[in-house]
N, CA, C and O atoms as a Tripos MOL2 file, in Angstrom:
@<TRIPOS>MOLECULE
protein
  240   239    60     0     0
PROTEIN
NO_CHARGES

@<TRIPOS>ATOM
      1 N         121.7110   82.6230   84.6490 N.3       1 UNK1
      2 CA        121.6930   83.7310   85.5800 C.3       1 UNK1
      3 C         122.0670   83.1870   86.9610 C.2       1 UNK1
      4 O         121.5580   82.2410   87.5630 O.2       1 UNK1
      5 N         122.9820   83.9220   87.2980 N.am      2 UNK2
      6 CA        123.4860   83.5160   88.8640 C.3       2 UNK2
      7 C         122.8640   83.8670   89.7110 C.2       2 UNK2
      8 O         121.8180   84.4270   89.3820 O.2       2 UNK2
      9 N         123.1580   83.7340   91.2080 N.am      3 UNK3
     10 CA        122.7030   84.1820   92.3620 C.3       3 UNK3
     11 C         123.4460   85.6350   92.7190 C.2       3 UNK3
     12 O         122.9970   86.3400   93.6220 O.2       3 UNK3
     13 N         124.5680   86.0120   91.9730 N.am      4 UNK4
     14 CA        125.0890   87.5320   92.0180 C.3       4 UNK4
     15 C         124.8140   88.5010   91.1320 C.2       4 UNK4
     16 O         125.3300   89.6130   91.0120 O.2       4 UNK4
     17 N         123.7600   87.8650   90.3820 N.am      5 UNK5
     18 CA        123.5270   88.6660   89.1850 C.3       5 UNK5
     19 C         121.9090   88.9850   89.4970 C.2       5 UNK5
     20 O         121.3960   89.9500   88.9290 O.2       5 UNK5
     21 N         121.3140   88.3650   90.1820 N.am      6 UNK6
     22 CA        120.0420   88.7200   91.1730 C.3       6 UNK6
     23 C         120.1500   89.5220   92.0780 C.2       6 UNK6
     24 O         119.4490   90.5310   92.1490 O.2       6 UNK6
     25 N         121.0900   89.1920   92.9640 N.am      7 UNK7
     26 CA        121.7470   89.9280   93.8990 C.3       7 UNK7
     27 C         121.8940   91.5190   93.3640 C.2       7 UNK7
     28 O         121.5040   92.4530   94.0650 O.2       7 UNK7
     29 N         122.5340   91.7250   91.9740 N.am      8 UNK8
     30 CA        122.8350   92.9470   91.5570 C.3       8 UNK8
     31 C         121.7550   93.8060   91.3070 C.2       8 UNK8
     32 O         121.8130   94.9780   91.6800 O.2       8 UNK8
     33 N         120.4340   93.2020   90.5130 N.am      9 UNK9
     34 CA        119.2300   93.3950   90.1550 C.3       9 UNK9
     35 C         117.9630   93.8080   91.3620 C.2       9 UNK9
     36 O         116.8790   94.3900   91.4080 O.2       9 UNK9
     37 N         118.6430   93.2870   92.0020 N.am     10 UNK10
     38 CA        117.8830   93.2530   93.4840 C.3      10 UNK10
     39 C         118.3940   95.1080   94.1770 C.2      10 UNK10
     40 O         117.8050   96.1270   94.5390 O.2      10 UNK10
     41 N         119.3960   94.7640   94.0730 N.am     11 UNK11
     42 CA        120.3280   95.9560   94.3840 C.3      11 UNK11
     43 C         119.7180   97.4620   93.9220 C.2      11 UNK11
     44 O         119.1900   98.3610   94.5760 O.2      11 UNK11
     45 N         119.9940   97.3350   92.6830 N.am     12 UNK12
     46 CA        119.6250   98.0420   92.1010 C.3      12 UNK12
     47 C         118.1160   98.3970   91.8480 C.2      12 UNK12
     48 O         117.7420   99.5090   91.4740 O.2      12 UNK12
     49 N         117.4030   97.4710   92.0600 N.am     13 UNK13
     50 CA        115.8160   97.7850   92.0200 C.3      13 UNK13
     51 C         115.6860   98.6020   93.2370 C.2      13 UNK13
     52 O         115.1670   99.7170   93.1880 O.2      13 UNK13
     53 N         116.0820   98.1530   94.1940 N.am     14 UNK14
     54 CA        115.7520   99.0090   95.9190 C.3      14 UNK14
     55 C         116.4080  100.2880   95.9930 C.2      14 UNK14
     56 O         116.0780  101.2310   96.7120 O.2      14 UNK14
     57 N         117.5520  100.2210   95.0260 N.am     15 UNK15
     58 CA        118.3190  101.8710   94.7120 C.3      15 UNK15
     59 C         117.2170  102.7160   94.0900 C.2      15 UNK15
     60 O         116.8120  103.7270   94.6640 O.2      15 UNK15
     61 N         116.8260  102.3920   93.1550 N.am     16 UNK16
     62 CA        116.0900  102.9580   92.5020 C.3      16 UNK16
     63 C         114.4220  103.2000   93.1390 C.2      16 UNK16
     64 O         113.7280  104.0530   92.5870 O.2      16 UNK16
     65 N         113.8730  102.4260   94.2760 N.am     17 UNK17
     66 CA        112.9490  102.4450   94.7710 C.3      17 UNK17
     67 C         112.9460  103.6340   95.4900 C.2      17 UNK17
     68 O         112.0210  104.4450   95.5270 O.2      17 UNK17
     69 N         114.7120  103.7520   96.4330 N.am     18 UNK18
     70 CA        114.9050  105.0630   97.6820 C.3      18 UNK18
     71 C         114.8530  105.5870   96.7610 C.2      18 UNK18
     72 O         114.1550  104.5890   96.5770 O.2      18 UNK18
     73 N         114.8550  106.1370   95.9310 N.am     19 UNK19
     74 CA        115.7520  107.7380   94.5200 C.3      19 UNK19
     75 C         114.0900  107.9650   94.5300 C.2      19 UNK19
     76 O         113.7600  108.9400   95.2050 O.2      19 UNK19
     77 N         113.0480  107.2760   93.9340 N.am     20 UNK20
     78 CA        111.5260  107.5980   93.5460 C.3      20 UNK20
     79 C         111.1220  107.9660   94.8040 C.2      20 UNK20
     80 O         110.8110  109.1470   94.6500 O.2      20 UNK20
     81 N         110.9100  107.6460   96.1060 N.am     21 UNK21
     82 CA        110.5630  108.1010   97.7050 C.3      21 UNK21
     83 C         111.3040  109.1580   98.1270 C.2      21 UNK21
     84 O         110.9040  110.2430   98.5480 O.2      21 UNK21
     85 N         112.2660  108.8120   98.0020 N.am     22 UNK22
     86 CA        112.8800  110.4350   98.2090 C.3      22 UNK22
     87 C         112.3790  111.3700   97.4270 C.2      22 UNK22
     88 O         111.6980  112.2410   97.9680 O.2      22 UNK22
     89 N         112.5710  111.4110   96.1310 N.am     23 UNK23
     90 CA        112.3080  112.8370   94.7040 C.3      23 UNK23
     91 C         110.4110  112.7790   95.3960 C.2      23 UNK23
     92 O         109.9330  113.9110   95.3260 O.2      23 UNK23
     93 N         109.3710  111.7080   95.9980 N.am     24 UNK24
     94 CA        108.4920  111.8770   95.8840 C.3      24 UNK24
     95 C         108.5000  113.2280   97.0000 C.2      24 UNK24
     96 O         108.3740  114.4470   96.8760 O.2      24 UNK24
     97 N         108.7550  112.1330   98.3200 N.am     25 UNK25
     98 CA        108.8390  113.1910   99.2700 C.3      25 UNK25
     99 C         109.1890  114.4950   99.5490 C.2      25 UNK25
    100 O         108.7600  115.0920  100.5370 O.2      25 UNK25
    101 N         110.0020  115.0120   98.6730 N.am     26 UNK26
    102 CA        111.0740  116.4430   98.4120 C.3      26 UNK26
    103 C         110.6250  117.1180   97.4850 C.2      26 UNK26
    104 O         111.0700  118.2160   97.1530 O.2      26 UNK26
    105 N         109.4870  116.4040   96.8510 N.am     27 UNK27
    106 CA        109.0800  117.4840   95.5410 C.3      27 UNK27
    107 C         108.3270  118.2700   95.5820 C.2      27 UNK27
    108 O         107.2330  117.8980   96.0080 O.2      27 UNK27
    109 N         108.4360  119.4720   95.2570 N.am     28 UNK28
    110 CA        108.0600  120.8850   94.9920 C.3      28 UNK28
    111 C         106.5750  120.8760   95.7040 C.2      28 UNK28
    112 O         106.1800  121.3790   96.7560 O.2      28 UNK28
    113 N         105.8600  120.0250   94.5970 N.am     29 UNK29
    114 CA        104.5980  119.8700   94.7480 C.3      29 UNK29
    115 C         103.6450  119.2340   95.7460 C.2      29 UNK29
    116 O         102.4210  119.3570   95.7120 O.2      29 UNK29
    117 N         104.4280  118.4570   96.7470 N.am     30 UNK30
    118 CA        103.7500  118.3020   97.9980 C.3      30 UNK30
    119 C         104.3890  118.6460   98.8830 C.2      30 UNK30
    120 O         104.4010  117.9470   99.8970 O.2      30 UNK30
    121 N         105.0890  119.7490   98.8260 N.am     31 UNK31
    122 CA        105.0210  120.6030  100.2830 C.3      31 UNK31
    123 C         103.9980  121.1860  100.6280 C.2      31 UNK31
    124 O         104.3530  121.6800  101.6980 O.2      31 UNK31
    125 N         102.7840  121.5300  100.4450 N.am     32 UNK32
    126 CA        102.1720  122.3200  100.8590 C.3      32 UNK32
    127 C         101.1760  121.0340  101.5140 C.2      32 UNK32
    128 O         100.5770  121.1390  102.5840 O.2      32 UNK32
    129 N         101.1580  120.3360  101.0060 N.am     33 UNK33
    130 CA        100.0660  118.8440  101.7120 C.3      33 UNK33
    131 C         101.2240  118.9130  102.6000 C.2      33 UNK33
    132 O         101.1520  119.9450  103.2660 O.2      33 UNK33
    133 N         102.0570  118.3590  102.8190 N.am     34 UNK34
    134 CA        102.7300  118.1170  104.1960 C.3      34 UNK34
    135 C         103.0550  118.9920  104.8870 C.2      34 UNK34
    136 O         103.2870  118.4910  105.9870 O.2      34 UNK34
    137 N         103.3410  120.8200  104.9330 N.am     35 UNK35
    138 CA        102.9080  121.4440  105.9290 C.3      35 UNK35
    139 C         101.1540  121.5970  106.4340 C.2      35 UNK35
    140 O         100.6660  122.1450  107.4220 O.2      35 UNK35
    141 N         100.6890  121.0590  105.5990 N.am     36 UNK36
    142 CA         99.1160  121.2600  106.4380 C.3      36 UNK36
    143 C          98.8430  119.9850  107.4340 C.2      36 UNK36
    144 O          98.1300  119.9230  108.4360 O.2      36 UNK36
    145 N          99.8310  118.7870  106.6770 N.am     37 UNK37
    146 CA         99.7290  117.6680  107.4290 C.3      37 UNK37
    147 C         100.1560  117.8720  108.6670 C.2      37 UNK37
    148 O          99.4420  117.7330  109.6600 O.2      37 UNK37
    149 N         101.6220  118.2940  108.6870 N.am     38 UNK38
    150 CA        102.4820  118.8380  110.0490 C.3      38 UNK38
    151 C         101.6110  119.8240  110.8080 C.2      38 UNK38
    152 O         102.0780  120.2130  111.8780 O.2      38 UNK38
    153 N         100.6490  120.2080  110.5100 N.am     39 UNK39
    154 CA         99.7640  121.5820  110.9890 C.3      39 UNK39
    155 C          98.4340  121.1110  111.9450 C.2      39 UNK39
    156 O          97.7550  121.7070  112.7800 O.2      39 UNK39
    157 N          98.4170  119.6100  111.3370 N.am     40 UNK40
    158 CA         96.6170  119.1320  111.3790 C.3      40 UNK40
    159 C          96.6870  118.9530  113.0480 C.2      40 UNK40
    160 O          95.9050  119.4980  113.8260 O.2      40 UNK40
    161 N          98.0580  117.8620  113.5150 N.am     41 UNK41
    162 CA         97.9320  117.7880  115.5790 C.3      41 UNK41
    163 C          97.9820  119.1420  115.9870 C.2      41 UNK41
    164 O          97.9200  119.2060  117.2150 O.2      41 UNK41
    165 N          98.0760  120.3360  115.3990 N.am     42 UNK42
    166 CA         97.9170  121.2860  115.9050 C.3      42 UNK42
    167 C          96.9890  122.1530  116.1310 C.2      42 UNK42
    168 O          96.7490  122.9570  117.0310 O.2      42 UNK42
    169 N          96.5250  121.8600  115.1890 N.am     43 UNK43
    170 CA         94.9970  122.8100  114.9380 C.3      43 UNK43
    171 C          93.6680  122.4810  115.4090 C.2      43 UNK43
    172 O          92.7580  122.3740  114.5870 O.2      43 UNK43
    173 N          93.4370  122.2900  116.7800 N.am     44 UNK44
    174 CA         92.0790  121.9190  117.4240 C.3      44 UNK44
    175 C          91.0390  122.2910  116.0500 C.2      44 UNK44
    176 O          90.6890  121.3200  115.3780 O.2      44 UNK44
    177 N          90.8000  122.9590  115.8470 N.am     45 UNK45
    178 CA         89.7370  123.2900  115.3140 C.3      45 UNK45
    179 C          89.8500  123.2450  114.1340 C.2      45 UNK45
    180 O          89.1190  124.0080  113.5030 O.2      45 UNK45
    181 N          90.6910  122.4480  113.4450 N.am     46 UNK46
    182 CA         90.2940  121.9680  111.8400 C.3      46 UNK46
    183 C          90.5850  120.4650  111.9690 C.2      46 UNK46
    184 O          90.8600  119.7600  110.9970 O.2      46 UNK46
    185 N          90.4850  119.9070  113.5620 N.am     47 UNK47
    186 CA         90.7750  118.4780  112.9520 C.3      47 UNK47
    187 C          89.3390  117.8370  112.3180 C.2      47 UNK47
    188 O          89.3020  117.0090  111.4090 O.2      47 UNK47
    189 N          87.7390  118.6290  113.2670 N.am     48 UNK48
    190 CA         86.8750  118.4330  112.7470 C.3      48 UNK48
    191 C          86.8820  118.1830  111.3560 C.2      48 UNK48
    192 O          86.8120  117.1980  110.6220 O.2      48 UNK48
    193 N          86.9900  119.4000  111.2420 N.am     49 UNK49
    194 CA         86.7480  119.9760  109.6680 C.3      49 UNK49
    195 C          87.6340  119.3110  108.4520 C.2      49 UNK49
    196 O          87.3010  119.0580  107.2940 O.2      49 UNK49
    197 N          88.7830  119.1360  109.0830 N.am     50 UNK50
    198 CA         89.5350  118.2910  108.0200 C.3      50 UNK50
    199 C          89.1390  116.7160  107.8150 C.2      50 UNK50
    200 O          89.5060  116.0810  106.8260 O.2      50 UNK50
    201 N          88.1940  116.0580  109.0680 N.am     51 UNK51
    202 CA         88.2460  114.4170  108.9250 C.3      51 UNK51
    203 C          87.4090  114.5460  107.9300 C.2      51 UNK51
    204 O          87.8180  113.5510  107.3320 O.2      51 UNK51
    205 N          86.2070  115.1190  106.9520 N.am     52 UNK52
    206 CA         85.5460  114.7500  106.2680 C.3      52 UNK52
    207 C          86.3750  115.1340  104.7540 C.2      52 UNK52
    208 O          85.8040  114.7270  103.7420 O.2      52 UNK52
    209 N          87.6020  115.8450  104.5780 N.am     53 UNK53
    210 CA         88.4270  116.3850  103.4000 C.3      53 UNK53
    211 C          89.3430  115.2130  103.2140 C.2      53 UNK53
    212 O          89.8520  114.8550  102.1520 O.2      53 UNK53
    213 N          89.4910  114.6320  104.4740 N.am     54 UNK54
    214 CA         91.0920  113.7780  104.5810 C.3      54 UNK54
    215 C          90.9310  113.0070  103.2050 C.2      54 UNK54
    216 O          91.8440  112.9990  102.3800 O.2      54 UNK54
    217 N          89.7360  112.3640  103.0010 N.am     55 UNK55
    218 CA         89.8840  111.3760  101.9550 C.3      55 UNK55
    219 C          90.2940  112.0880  100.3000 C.2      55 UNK55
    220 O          90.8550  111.4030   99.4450 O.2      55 UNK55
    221 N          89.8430  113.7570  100.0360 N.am     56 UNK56
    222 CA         90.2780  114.2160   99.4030 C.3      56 UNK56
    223 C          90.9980  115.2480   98.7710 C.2      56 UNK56
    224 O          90.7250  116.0700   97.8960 O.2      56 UNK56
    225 N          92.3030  114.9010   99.6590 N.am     57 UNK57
    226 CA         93.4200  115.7940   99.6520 C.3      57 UNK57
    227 C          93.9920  114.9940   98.9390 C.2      57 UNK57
    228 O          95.1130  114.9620   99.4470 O.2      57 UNK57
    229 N          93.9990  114.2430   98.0120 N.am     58 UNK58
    230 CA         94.8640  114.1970   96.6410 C.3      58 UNK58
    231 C          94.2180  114.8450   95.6440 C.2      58 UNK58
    232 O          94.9910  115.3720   94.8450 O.2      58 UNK58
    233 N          93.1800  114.9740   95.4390 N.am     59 UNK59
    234 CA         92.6520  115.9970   94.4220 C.3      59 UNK59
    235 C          92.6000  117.3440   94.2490 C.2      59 UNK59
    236 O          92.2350  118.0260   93.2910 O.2      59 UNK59
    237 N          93.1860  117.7330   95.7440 N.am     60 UNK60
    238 CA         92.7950  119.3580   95.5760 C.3      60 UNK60
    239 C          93.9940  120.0260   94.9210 C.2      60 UNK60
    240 O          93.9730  121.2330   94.6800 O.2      60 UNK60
@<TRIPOS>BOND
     1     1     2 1
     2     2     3 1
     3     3     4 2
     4     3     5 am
     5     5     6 1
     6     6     7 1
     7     7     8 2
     8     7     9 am
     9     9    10 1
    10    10    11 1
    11    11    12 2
    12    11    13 am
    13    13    14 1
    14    14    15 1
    15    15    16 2
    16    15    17 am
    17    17    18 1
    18    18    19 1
    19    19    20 2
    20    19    21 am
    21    21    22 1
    22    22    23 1
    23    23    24 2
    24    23    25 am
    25    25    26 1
    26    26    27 1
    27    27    28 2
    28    27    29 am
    29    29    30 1
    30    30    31 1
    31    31    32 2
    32    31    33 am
    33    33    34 1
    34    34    35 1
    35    35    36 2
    36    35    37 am
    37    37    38 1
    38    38    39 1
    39    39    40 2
    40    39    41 am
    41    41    42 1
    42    42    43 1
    43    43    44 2
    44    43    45 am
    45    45    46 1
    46    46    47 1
    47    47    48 2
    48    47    49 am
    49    49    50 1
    50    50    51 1
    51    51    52 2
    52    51    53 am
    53    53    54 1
    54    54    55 1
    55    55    56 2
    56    55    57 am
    57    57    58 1
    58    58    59 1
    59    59    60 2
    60    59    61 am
    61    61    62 1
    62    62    63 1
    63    63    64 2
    64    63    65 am
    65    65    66 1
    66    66    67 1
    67    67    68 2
    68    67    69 am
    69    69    70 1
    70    70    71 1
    71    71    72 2
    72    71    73 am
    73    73    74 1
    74    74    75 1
    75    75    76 2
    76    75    77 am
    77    77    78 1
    78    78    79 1
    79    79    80 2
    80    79    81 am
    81    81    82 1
    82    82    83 1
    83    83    84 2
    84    83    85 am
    85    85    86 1
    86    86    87 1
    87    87    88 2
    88    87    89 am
    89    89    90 1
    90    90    91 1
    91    91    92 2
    92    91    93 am
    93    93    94 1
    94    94    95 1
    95    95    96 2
    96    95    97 am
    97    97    98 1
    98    98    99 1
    99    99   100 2
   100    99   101 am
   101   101   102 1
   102   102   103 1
   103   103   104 2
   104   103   105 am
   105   105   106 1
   106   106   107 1
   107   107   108 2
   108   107   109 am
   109   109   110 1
   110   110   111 1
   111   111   112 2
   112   111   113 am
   113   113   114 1
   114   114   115 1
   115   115   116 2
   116   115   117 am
   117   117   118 1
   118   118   119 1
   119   119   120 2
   120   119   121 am
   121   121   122 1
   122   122   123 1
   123   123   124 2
   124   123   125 am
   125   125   126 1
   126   126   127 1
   127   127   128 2
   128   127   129 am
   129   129   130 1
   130   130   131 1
   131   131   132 2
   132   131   133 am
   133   133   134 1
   134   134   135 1
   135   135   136 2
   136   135   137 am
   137   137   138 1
   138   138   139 1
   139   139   140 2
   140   139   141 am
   141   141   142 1
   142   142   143 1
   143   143   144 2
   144   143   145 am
   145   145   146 1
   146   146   147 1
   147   147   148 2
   148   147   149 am
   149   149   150 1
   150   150   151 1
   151   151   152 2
   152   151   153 am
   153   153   154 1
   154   154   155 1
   155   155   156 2
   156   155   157 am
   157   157   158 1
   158   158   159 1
   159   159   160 2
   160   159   161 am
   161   161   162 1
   162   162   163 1
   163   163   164 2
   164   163   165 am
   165   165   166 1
   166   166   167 1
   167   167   168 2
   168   167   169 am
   169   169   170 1
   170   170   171 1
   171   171   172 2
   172   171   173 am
   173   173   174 1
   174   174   175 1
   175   175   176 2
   176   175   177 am
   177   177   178 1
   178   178   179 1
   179   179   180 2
   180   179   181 am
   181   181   182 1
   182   182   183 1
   183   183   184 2
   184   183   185 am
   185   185   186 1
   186   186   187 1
   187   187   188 2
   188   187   189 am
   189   189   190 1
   190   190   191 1
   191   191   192 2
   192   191   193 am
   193   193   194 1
   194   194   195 1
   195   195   196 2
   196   195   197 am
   197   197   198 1
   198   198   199 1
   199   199   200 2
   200   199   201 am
   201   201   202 1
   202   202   203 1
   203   203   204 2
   204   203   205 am
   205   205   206 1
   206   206   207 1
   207   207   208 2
   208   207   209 am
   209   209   210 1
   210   210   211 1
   211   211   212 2
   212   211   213 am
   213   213   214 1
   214   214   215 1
   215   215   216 2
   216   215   217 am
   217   217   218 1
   218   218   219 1
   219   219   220 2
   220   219   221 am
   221   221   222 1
   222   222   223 1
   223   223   224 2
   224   223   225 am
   225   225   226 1
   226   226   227 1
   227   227   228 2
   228   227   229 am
   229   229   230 1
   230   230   231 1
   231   231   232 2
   232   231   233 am
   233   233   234 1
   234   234   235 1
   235   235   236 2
   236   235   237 am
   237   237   238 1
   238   238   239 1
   239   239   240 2
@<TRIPOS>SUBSTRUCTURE
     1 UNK1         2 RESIDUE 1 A UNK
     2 UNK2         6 RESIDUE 1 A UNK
     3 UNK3        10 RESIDUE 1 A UNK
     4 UNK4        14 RESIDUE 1 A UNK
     5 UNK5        18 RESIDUE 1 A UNK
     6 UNK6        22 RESIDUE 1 A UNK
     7 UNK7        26 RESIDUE 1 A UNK
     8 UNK8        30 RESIDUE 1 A UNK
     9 UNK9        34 RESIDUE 1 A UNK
    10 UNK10       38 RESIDUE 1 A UNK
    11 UNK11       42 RESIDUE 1 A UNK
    12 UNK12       46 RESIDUE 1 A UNK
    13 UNK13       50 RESIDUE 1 A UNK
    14 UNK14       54 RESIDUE 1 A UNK
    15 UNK15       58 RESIDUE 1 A UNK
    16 UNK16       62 RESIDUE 1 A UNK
    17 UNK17       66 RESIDUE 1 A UNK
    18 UNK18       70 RESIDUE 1 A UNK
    19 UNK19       74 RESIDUE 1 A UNK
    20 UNK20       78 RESIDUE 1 A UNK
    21 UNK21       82 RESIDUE 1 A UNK
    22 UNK22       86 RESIDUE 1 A UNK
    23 UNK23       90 RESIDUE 1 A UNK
    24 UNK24       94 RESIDUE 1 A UNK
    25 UNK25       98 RESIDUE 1 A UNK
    26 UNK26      102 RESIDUE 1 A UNK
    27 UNK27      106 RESIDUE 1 A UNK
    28 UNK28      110 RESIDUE 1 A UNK
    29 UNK29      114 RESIDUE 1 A UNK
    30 UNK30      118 RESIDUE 1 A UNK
    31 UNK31      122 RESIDUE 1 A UNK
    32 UNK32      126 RESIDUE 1 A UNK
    33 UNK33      130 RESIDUE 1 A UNK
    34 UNK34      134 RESIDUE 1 A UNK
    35 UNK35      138 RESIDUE 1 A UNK
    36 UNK36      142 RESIDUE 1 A UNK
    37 UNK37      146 RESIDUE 1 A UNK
    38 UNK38      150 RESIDUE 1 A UNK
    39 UNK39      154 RESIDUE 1 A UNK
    40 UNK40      158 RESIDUE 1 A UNK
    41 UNK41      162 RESIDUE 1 A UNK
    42 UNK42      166 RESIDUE 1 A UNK
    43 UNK43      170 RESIDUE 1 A UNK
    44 UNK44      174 RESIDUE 1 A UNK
    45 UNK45      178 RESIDUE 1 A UNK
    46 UNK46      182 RESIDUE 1 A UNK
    47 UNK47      186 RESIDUE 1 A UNK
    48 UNK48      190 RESIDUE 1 A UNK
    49 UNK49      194 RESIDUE 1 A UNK
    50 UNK50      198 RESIDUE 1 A UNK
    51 UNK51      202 RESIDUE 1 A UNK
    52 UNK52      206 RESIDUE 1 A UNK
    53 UNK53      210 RESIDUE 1 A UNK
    54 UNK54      214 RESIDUE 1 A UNK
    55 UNK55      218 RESIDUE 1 A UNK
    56 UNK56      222 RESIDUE 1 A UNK
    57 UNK57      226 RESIDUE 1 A UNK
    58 UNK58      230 RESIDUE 1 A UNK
    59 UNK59      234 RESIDUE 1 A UNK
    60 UNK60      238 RESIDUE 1 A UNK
């Protein structure tokens, strides 16, 4: 195995890393966590309320 054939593997692993972060970020299913996220510096009055949820907003 060469040093261009790592090189390729390498390549291709980090291709495939952006494709999974992207599809994560863009998918259907967490838009609604990231408009509440985009929402939270806004909302005086749920930042209270949200610091004790923060830890479980992957479950809801």
């Amino acid at each position: 195995m060469s040093i261009s054939d790592l090189q390729v593997f390498a390549t291709v692993g980090a291709f495939i890393a952006f494709i999974s972060i992207a599809w994560w970020a863009y998918s259907p299913n967490n838009k609604k966590r990231f408009e509440e996220d985009a929402q939270l510096a806004l909302d005086d009055d749920l930042v209270a309320s949200s610091a004790s949820n923060s830890r479980n907003k992957d479950k809801r």
